[in-house]
C-alpha positions as CSV (number, residue, x, y, z in Angstrom):
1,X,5.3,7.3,31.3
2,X,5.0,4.9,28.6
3,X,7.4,3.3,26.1
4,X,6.0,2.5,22.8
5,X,7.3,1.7,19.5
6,X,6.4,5.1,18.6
7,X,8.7,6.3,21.4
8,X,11.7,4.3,20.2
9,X,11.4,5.2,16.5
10,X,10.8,8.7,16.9
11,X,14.4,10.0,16.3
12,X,14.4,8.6,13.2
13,X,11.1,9.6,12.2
14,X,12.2,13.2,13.8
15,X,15.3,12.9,11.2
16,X,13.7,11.8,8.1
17,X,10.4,14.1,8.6
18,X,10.9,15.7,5.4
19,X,10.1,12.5,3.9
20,X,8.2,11.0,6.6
21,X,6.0,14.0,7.4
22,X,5.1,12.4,10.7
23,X,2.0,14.4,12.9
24,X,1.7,14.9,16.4
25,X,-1.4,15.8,17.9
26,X,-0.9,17.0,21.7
27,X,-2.6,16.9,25.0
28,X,-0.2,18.4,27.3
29,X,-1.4,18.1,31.1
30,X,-3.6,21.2,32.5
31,X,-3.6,22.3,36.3
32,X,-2.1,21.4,39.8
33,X,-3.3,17.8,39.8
34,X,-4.0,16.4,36.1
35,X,-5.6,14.0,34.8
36,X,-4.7,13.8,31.2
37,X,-2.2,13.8,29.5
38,X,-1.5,12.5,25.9
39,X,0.7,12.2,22.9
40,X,-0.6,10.8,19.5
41,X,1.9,10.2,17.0
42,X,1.0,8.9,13.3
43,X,3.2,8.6,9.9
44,X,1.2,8.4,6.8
45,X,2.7,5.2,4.4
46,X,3.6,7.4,2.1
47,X,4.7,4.4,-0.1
48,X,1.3,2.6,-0.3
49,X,-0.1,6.1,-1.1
50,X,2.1,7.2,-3.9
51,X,3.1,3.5,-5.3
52,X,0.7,1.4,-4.4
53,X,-2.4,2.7,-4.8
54,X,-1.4,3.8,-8.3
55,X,-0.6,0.9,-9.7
56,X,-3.0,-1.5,-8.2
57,X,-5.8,1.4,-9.4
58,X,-4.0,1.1,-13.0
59,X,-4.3,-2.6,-13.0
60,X,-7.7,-2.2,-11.6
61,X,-8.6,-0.2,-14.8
62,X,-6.7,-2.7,-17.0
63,X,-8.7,-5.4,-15.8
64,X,-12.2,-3.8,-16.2
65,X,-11.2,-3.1,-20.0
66,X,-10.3,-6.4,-20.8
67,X,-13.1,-7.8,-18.9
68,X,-14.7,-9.2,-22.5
69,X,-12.1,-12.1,-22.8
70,X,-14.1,-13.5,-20.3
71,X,-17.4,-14.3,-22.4
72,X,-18.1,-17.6,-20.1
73,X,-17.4,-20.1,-23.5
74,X,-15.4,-23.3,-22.4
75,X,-13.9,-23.6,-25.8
76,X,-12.7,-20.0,-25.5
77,X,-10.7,-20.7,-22.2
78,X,-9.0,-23.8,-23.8
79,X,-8.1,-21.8,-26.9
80,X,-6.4,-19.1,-24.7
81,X,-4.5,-22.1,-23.0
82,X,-3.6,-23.7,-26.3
83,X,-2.1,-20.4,-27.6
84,X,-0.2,-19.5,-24.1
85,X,1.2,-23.1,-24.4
86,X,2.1,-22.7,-27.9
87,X,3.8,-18.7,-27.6
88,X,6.0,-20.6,-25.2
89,X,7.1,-22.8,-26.9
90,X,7.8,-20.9,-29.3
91,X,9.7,-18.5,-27.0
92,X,11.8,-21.2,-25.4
93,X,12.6,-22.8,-28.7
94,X,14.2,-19.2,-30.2
């Protein structure tokens, strides 16, 4: 017998398995004298999957679109600096 951190949390993964949705997969011990025996337990992220994955796939997309502001041009990159300097300015001043 084995204590893991799987051991410890499952009654609270047994109580919030609705929104958990925690999977067992189960060896249980065969004949007089086994051998093997064995209890896998895995809970999806559920967050990273519905949230994460998302948004970071959105700004992903974003990104690709406005992938022609960067045409490579020095003067270009110190114009977008100049203006982001100025627009705060201006924002801090009103």
């Amino acid at each position: 017998m084995q204590y893991t951190a799987s051991s410890f949390a499952r009654p609270l993964t047994q109580l919030f398995r609705l929104f958990l949705q925690p999977r067992d997969e189960i060896h249980p011990p065969c004949g007089l004298f086994p051998k093997l025996a064995a209890l896998h337990t895995h809970t999806p992220d559920l967050f990273r999957r519905y949230f994460y994955e998302p948004l970071f796939l959105g700004i992903a997309w974003a990104g690709s679109k406005l992938r022609w502001l960067q045409e490579g041009h020095i003067q270009i990159y110190v114009l977008y600096i100049a203006l982001t300097i100025l627009a705060l300015l201006i924002w801090k001043l009103g």
